[in-house]
DOLOMI-206414 format. One record per residue (C-alpha): residue number from 1; residue in three letters; chain; x, y, z. Coordinates in steps of 0.1 Angstrom, whole numbers, plus 2048, in hexadecimal, padded with zeros to 3 digits. Layout:
     i    aa   ch    c1    c2    c3
   NUM   Ala    A     X     Y     Z
...
This chain:
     i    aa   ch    c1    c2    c3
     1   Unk    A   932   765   356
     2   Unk    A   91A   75C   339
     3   Unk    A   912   736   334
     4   Unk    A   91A   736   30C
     5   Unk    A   942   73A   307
     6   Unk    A   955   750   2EE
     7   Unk    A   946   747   2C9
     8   Unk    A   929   736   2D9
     9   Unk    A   904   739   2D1
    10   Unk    A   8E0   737   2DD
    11   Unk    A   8D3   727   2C5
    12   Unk    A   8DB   702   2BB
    13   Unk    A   8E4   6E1   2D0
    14   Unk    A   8FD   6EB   2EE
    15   Unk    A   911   6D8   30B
    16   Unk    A   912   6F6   329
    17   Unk    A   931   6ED   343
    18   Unk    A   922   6C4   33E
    19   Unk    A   931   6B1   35A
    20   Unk    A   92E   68D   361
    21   Unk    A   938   670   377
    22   Unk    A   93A   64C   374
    23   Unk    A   93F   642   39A
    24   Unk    A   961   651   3A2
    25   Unk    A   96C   657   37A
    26   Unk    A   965   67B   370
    27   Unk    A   95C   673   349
    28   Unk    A   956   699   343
    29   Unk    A   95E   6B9   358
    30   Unk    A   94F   6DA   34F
    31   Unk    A   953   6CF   326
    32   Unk    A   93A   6E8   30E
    33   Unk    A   931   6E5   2ED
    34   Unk    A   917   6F4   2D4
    35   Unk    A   90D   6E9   2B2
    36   Unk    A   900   704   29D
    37   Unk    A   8E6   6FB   27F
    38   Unk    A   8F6   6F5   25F
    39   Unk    A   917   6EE   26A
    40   Unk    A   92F   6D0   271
    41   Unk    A   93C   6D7   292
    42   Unk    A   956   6B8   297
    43   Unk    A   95F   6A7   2BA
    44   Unk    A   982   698   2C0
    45   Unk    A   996   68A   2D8
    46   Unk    A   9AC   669   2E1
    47   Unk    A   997   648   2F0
    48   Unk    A   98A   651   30F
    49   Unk    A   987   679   30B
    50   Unk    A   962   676   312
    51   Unk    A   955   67B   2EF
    52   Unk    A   93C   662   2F1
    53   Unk    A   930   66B   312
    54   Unk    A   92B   688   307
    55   Unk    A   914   681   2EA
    56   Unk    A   900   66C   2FF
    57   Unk    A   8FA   68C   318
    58   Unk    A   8F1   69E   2FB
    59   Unk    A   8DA   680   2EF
    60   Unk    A   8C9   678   313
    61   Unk    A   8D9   658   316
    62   Unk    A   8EA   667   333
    63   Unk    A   8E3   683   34E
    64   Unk    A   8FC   69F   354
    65   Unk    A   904   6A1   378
    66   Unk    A   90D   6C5   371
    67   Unk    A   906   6DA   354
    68   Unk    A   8ED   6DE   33C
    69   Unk    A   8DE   6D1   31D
    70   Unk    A   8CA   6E3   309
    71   Unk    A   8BC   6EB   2E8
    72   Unk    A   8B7   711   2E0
    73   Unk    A   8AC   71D   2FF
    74   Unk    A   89D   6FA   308
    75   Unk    A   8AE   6EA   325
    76   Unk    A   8AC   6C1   31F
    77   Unk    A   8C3   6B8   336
    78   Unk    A   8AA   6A0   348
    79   Unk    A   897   69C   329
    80   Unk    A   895   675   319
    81   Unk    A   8A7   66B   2FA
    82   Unk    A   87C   66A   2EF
    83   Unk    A   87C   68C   2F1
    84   Unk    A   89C   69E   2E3
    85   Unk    A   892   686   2C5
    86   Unk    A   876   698   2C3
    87   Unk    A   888   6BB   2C7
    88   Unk    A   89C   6AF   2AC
    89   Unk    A   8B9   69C   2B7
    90   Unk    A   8C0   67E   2A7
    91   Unk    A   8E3   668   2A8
    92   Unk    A   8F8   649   299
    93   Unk    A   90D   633   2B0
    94   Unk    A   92E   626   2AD
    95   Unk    A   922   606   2A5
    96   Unk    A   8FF   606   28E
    97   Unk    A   8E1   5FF   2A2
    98   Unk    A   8C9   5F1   287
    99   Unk    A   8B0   5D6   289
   100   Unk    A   8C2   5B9   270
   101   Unk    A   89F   5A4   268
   102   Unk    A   88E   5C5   25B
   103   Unk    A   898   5D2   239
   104   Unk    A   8B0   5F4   22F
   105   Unk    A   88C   606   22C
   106   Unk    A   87C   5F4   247
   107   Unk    A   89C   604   25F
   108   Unk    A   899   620   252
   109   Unk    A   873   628   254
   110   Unk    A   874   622   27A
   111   Unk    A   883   645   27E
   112   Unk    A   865   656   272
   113   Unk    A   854   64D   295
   114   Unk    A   85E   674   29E
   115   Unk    A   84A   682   287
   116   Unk    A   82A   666   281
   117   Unk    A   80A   670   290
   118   Unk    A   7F7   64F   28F
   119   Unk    A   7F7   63E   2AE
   120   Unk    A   7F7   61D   2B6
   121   Unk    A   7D0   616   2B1
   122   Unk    A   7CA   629   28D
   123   Unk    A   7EF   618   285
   124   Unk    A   7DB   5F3   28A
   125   Unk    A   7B9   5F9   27E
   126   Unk    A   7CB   60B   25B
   127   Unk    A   7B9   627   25D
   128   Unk    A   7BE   63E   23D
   129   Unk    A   7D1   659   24F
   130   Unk    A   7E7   641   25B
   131   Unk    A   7EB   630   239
   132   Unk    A   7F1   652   228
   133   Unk    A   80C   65A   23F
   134   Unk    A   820   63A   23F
   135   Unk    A   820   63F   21C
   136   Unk    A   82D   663   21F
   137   Unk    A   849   654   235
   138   Unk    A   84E   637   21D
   139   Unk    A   85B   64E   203
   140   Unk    A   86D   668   21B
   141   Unk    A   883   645   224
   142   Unk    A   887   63B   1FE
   143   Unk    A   895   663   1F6
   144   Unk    A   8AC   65B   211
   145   Unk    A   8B8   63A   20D
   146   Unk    A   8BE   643   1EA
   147   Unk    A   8CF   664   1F5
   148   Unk    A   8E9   651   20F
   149   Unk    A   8F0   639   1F0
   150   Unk    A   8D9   619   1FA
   151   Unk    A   8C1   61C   1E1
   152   Unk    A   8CA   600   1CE
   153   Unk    A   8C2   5E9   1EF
   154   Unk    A   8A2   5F2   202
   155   Unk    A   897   5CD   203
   156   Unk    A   8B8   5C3   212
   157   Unk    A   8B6   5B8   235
   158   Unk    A   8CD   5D2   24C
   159   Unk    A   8DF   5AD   257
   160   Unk    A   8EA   5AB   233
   161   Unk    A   8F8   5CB   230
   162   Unk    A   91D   5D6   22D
   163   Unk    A   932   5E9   24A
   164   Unk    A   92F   60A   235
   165   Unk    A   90A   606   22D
   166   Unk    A   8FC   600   251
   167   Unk    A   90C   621   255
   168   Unk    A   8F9   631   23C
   169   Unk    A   8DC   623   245
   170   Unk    A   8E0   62D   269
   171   Unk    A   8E5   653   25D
   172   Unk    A   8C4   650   244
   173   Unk    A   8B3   644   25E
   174   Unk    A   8BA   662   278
   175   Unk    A   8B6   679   25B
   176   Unk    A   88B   667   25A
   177   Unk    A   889   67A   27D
   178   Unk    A   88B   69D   26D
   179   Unk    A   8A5   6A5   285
   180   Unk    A   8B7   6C9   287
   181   Unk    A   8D7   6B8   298
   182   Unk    A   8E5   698   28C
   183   Unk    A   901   68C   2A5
   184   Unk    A   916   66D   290
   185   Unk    A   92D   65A   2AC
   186   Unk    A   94C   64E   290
   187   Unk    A   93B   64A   274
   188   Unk    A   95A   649   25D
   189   Unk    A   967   628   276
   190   Unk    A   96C   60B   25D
   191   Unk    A   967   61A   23D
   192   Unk    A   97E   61C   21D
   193   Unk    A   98C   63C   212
   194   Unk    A   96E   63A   1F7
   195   Unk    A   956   635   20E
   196   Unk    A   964   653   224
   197   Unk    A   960   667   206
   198   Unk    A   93A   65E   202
   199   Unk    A   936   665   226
   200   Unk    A   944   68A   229
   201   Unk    A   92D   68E   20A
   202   Unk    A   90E   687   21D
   203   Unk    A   91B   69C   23B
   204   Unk    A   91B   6B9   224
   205   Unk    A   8FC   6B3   215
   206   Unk    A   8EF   6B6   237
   207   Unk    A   8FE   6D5   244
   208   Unk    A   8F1   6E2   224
   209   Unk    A   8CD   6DB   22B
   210   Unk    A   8D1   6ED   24C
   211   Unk    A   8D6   6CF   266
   212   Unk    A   8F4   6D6   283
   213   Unk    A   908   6B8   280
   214   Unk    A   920   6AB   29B
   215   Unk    A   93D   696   291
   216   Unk    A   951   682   2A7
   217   Unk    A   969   66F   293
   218   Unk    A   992   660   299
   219   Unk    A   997   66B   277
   220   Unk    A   9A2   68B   280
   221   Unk    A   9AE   690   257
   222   Unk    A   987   68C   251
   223   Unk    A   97D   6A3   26E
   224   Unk    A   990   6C0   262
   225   Unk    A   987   6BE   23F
   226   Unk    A   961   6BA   244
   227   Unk    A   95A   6D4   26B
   228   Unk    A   94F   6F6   266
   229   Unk    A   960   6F8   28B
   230   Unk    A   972   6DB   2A4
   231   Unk    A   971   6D6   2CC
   232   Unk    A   98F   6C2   2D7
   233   Unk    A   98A   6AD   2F9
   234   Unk    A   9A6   69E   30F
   235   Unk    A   99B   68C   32E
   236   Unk    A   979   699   330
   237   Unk    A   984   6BC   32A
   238   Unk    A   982   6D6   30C
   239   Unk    A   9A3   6DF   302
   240   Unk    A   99B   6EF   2E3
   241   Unk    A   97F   6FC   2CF
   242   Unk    A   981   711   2AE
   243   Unk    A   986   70F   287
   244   Unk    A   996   6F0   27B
   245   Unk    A   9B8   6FB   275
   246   Unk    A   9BB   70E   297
   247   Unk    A   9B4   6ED   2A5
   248   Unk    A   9C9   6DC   291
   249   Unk    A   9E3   6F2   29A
   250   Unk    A   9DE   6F4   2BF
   251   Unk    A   A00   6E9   2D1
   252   Unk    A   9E8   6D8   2EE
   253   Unk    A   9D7   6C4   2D2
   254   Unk    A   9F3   6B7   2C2
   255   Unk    A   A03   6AF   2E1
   256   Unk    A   9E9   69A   2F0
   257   Unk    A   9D5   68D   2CD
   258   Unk    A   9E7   690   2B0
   259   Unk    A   A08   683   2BC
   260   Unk    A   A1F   69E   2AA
């Protein structure tokens, strides 16, 4: 039987039959997935389902003890979270990982290290190269910190930020990597119906521009609105995968998740 499943493609980020194991706990058990570019491919599932595992198999945080990760026709599965960065993989976290005593553009030009060519040497002597291209980066982060709605605080330091802001700035800053597949780990947790709003705004921008974007969110509302397509996980298992309302509609999924 062929690897990729019905509706499946070659080409983009994919889980293959991912297993793993946490001691005696099976997180995951033969769960696929493939996010295509320019599309919003969104990831539900009650607590403990084994949506975050699975982003952090497909983000080298973890190791699949079965399975494969790849990009294209790229297997990563062993491969650092260095290196499917540099393949063009980038992620947010449930909780924003920022640094708080550097500033909103100070966070955010930290994810241009994928793409800067200076290394540490030129970087301290200030060689003009390296001077050029921090300014090239400077005002890639500016276009979008401005874009994700931050422009008005660039000085700020990322510990003075609001809830909803550290968010954005987590997204502008995985958008500095260039990346073809941006995975966002419940980005919508904590935010106002406003704010929600903004966000779905920027997800389309995204898929727009071309970059695959992997959603796993509780607001299942959200998901459905925003995903091109939607995998359903329950206890480490797909249990559906399709357009929004077949999930939706799926008598396994509203038996185990959406409580109807």
């Amino acid at each position: 039987m062929s690897e990729l499943q019905t509706g499946e493609t070659a080409t983009g980020l994919r889980a293959v039959a991912v297993t793993k194991r946490f001691g005696g706990l099976l997180a995951l058990s033969e769960v696929s997935i493939d996010v295509r570019p320019g599309e919003v491919h969104g990831l539900i599932g009650p607590n403990g389902s084994g949506k975050t595992t699975l982003l952090n198999l497909l983000t080298g945080y973890y190791r699949p003890d079965a399975g494969r990760i790849l990009v294209d026709d790229e297997d990563l599965s062993t491969a650092p979270v260095q290196r499917r960065a540099r393949v063009g993989v980038a992620r947010t976290f449930q909780t924003p990982r920022l640094l708080p005593t550097l500033t909103v553009l100070d966070n955010a030009m930290l994810g241009g290290w994928t793409v800067a060519r200076a290394g540490f040497f030129a970087t301290a002597l200030g060689l003009a190269g390296v001077q050029r291209e921090e300014q090239v980066l400077f005002r890639r982060a500016e276009e979008l910190l401005h874009g994700v709605g931050l422009g008005a605080v660039l000085n700020r330091r990322a510990s003075m930020l609001e809830h909803a802001e550290q968010r954005f700035l987590e997204i502008a800053r995985g958008l500095m990597t260039r990346p073809r597949f941006i995975l966002l780990d419940e980005p919508a947790g904590g935010l106002t119906g406003a704010e929600i709003g903004h966000l779905g705004g920027i997800i389309k921008v995204m898929r727009d521009a071309g970059i695959g974007v992997l959603l796993v969110e509780h607001h299942t509302d959200f998901v459905f609105r925003v995903s091109d397509r939607v995998t359903a996980l329950d206890i480490g298992r797909n249990i559906k995968r399709g357009t929004p309302q077949d999930v939706r509609n799926d008598p396994e999924v509203i038996r185990v998740y959406l409580g109807a």
